[in-house]
C-alpha positions as CSV (number, residue, x, y, z in Angstrom):
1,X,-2.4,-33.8,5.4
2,X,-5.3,-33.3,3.1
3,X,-6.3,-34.0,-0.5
4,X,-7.1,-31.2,-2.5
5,X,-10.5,-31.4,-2.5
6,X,-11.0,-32.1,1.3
7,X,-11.8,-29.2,3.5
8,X,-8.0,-28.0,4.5
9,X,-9.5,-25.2,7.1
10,X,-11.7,-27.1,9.2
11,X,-12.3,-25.2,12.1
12,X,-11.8,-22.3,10.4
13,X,-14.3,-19.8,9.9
14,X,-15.2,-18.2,6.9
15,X,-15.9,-14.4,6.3
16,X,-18.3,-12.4,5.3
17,X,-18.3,-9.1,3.7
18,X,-19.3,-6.0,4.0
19,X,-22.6,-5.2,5.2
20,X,-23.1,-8.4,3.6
21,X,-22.1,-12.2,3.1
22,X,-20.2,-12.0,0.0
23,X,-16.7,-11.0,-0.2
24,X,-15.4,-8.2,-2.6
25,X,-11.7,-10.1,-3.3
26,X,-9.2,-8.1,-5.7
27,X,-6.1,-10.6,-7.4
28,X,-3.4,-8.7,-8.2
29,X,-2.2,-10.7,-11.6
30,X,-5.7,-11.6,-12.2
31,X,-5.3,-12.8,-15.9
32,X,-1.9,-14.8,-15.3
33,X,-0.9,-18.3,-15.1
34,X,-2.5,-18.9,-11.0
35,X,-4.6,-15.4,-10.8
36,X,-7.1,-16.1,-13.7
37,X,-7.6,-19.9,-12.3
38,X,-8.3,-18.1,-8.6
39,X,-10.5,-15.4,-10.1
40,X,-12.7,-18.4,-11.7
41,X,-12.6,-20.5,-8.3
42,X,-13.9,-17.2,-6.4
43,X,-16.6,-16.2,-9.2
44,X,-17.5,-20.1,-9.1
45,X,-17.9,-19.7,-5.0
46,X,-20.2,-16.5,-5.5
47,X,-18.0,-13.6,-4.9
48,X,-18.0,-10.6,-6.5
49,X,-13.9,-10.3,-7.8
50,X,-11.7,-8.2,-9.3
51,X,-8.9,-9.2,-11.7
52,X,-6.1,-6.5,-11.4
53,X,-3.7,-5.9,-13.8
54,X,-1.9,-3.4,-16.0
55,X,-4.2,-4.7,-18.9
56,X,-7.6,-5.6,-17.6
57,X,-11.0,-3.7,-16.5
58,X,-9.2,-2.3,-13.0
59,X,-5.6,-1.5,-14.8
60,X,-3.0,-1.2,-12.0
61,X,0.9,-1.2,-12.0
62,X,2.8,-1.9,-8.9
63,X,5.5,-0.4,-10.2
64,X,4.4,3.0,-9.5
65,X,1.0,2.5,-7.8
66,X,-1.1,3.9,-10.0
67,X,-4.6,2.7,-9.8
68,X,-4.3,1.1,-6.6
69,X,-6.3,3.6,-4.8
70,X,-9.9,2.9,-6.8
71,X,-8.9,-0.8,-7.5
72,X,-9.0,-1.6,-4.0
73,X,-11.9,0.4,-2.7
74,X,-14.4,-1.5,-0.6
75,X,-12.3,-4.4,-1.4
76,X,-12.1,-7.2,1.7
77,X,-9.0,-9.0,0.8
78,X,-6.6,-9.3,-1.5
79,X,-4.7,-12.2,-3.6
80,X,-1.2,-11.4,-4.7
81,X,-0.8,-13.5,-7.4
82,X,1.1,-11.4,-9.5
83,X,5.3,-12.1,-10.6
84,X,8.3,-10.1,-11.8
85,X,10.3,-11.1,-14.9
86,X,13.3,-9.9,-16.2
87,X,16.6,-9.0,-14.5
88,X,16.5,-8.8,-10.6
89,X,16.6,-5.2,-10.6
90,X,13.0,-5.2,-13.0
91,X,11.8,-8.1,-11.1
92,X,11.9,-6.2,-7.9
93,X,10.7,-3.2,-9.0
94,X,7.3,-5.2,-8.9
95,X,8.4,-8.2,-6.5
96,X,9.2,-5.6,-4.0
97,X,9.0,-2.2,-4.0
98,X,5.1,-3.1,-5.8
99,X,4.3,-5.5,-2.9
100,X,5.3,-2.8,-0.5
101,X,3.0,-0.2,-2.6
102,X,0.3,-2.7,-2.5
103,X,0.3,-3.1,1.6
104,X,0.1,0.2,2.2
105,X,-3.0,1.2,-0.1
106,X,-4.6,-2.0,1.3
107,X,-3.9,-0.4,4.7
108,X,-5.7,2.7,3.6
109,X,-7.9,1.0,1.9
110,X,-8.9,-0.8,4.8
111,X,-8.8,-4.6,3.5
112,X,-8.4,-7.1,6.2
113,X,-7.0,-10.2,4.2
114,X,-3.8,-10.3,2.1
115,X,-2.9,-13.6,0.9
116,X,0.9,-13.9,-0.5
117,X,1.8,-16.8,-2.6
118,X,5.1,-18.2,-2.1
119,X,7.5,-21.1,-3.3
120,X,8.3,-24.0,-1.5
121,X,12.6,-23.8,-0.3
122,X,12.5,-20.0,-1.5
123,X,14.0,-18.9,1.7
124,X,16.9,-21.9,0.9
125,X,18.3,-21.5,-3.0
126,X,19.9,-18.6,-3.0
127,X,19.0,-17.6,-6.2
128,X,17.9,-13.9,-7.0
129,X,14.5,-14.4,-7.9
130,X,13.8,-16.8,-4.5
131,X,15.7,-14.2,-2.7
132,X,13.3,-11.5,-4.0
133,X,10.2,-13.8,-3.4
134,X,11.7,-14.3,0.1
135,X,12.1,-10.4,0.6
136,X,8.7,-9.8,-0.6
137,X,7.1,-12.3,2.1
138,X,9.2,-10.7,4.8
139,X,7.0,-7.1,3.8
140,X,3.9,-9.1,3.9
141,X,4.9,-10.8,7.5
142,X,5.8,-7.8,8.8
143,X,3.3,-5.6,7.0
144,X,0.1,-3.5,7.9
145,X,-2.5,-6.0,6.9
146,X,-3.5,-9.2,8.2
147,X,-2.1,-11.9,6.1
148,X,-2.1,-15.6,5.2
149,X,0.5,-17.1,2.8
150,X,-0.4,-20.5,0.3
151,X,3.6,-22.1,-0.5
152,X,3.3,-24.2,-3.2
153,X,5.9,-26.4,-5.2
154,X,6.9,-25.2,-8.8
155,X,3.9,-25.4,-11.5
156,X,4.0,-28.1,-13.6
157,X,3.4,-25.4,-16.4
158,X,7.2,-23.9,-15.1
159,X,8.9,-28.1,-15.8
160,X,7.6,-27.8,-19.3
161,X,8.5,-24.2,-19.4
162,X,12.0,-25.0,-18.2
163,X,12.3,-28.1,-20.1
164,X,11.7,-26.0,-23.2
165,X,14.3,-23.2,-22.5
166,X,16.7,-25.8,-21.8
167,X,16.5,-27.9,-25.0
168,X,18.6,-26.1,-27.9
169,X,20.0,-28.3,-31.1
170,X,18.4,-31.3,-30.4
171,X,19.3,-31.7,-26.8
172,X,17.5,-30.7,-23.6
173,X,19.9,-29.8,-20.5
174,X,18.6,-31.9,-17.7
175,X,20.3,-30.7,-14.2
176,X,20.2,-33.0,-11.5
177,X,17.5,-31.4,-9.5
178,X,14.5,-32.8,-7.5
179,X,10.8,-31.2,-7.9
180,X,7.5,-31.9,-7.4
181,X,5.2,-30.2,-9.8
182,X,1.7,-29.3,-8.5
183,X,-1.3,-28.6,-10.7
184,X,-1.7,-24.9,-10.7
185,X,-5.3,-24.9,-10.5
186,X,-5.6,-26.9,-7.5
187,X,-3.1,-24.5,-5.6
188,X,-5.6,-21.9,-7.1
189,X,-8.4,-23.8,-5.2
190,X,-6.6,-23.2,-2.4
191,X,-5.8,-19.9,-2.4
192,X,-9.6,-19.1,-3.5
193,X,-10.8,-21.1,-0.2
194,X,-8.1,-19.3,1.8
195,X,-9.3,-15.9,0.7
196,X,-12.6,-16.0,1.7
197,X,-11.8,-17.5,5.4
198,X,-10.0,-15.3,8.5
199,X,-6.2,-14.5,8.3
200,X,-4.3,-16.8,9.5
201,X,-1.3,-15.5,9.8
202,X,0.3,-18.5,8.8
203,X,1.2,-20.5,5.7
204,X,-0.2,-23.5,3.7
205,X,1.7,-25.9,2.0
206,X,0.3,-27.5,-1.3
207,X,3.0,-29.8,-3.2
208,X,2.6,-32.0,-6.0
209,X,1.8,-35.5,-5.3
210,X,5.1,-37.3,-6.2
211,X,8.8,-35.8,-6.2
212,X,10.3,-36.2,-9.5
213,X,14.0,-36.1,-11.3
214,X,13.9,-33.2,-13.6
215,X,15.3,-35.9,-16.1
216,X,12.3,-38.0,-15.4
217,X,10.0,-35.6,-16.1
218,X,12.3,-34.4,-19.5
219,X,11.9,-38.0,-20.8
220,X,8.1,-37.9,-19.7
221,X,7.2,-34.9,-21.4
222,X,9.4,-35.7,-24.9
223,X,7.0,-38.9,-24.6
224,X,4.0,-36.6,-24.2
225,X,4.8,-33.8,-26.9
226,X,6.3,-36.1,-29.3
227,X,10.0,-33.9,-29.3
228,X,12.9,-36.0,-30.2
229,X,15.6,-34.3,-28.4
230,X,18.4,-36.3,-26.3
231,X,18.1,-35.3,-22.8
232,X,21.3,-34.7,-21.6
233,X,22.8,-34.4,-18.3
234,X,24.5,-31.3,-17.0
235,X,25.4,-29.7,-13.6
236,X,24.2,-26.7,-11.5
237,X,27.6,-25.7,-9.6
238,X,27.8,-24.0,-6.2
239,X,25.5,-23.6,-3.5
240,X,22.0,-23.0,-5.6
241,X,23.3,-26.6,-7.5
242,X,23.6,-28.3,-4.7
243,X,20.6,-26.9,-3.0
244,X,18.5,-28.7,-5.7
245,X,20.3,-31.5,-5.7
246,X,18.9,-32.1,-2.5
247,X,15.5,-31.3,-3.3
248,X,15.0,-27.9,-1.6
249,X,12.2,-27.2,-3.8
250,X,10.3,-30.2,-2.5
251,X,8.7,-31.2,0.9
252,X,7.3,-33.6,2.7
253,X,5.6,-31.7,4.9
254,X,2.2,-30.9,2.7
255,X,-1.1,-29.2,4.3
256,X,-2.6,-30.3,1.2
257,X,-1.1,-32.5,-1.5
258,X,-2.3,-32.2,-5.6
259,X,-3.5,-34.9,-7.2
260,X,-2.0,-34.8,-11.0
261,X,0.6,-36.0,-12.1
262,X,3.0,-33.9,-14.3
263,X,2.1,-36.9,-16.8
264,X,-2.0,-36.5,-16.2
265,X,-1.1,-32.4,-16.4
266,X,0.5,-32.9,-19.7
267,X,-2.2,-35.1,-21.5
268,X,-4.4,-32.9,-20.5
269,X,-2.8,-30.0,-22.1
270,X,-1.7,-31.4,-25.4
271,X,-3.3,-31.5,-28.6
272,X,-3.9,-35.1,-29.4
């Protein structure tokens, strides 16, 4: 198990580009939450990058392919790091059908590297939006182009976006539900330093460095943004509930384990 800032792939051997020794990597969902913090790590390590998205100097949409064809030209890998919101059937639309799209102009394209980015216990809440980010990995597994996969614990950016959606009147719904929030720009580090090295076809895991009640961290961040709202337990039923309970969105397993805190995280983010 490594620190973030260690070197997680010793041993492993970096790549060049080509016809030269710097990489031409294209991030799908470049200018989101996790894609614009990889696209900074890569430019910062001397590659030459290109953030894809429907709004940004090489537009793409997953959802019907267009662009894809010049966005990935003479590109060496890949960084999926885009999401789908909305209703399940949206969500996969992108999720998907898109991820399916994007393989298959990679393939044509002739990239060697995609790297997925996946969620840690995905595969174990069955939830539709794990379900679809389980379905989309299966593609990648079983895809035309030689992969690796980063599987990282929830963002602390999605506790305080949860916490938010779930406070209403002056209460916040707390669930009993075990996480461990990861800084999002040190799984970014990670997925920058496993871009430029050789597929593995394998995964990394990256998780937060302690595993948390969501109530904790509700009482933590009305501490840190000054809210005065009463957090209030309430329960997830069935199956996805209880996975949660358990803590199937943690592990104790880590390639790499983050550093900050969700408290560090959230002084760090709010205006004093």
């Amino acid at each position: 198990m490594d620190s973030i800032d260690t070197d997680r792939t010793a041993g492993a051997t970096p790549r060049a580009g080509r016809g030269t020794g710097t990489l031409t990597v294209a991030v799908v969902g470049g200018t989101g939450t996790l894609g614009r913090q990889v696209v900074a790590a890569l430019r910062a390590a001397g590659q030459d990058v290109r953030a894809l998205s429907r709004h940004s100097d090489h537009p793409v949409d997953l959802t019907t392919g267009r662009g894809l064809a010049p966005a990935l030209a003479g590109v060496d890998a890949v960084v999926d790091a885009g999401n789908g919101t909305g209703p399940a059937r949206r969500a996969a639309r992108t999720l998907v059908d898109g991820t399916e799209r994007l393989l298959d102009a990679e393939a044509a394209a002739g990239v060697g590297h995609h790297v997925s980015v996946d969620i840690v216990g995905s595969a174990v809440v069955p939830m539709a939006y794990f379900e679809l980010k389980t379905a989309q990995q299966h593609l990648v597994e079983s895809g035309p182009v030689p992969w690796s996969t980063v599987t990282a614990t929830q963002f602390h950016e999605f506790a305080t976006t949860t916490l938010a959606s779930y406070t209403h009147l002056g209460l916040t719904f707390a669930p009993p539900m075990r996480v461990q929030p990861v800084s999002s720009a040190e799984v970014a580090a990670v997925v920058a330093d496993t871009a430029q090295r050789e597929p593995s076809g394998a995964r990394t895991v990256v998780t937060g460095p302690e595993i948390r009640e969501l109530r904790d961290l509700a009482r933590a961040w009305k501490r840190g943004t000054g809210r005065h709202s009463l957090v209030t337990p309430v329960v997830l039923p069935g199956k996805a509930g209880r996975a949660l309970r358990d803590g199937a969105l943690t592990s104790d397993a880590a390639d790499v384990v983050g550093r900050t805190t969700f408290e560090e995280w959230l002084a760090s983010t709010t205006p004093a």
